[in-house]
C-alpha positions in Angstrom: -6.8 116.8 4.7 -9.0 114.0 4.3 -10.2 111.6 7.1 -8.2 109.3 5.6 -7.5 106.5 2.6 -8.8 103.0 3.6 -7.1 100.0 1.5 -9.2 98.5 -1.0 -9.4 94.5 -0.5 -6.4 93.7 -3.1 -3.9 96.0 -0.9 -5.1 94.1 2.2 -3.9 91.0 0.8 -0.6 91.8 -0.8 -0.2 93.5 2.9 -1.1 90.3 4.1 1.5 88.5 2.0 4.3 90.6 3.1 3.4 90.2 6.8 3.8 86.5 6.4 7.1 86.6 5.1 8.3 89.4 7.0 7.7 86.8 9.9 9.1 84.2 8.2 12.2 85.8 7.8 12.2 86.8 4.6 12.4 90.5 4.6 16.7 90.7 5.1 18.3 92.4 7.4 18.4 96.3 6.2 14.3 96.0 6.9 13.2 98.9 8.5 10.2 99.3 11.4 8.7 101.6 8.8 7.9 98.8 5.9 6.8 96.3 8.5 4.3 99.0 10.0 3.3 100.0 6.3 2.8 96.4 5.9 0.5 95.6 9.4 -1.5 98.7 8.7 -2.1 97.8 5.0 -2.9 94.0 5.7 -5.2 95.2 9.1 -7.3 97.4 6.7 -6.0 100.4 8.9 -7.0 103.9 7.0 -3.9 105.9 6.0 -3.1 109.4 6.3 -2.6 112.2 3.1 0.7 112.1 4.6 1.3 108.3 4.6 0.0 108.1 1.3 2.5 110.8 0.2 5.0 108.2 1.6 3.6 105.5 -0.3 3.8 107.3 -3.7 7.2 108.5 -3.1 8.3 105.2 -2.3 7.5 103.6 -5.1 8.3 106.2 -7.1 12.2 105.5 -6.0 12.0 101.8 -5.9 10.0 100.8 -9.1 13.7 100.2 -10.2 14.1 97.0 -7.9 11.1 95.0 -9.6 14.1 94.2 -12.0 16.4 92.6 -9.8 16.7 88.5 -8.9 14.3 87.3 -7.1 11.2 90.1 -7.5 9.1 87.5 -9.6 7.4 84.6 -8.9 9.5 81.0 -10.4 12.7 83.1 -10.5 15.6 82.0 -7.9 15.5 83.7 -4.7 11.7 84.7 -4.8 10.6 86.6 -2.7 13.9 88.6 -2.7 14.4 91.1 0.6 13.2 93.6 -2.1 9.9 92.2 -3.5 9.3 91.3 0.5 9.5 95.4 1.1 7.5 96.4 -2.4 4.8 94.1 -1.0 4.8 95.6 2.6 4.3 99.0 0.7 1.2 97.3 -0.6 3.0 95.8 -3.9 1.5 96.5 -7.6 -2.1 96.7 -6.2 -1.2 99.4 -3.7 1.3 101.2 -6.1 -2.2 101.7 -8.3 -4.2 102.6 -5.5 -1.9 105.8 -4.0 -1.2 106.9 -8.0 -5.3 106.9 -8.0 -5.1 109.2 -4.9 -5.1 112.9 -5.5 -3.4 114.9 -2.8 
């Protein structure tokens, strides 16, 4: 086990992004404690565990699927959806690059 996986700058600030709207309201109500830890800890620079980066690539491994639905992109109605709130708490497209990078 390493001493642990530091997020590179660009994670930092998608974290940052999602914490914003998490407290804005954003994130719906099926949010879990999980996401808005995930997204604290990404947007504080906090250095992740091998095990939370096995989280990380798992999740986006399962929810790569929701990118497709209403509201994921930028200009589209209902951005950011409760979905693109959570992929961004998970460290969005940056941090779905970053874990894939990480071998465990």
């Amino acid at each position: 086990m390493s001493d642990g996986h530091t997020p590179p700058k660009g994670v930092q600030q998608v974290g940052k992004r999602a914490v914003g709207w998490i407290e804005d309201g954003k994130a719906g109500r099926n949010f879990t404690d999980v996401g808005r830890h995930r997204a604290h800890q990404l947007a504080d620079g906090k250095a992740l565990s091998d095990a939370e980066v096995k989280k990380m690539q798992a999740y986006f491994k399962r929810h790569k699927v929701d990118k497709a639905a209403d509201g994921f992109k930028r200009g589209t109605k209902g951005f950011p959806s409760a979905g693109r709130v959570a992929w961004d708490a998970w460290g969005g497209d940056a941090g779905e690059r970053w874990v894939r990078g990480i071998d465990l």
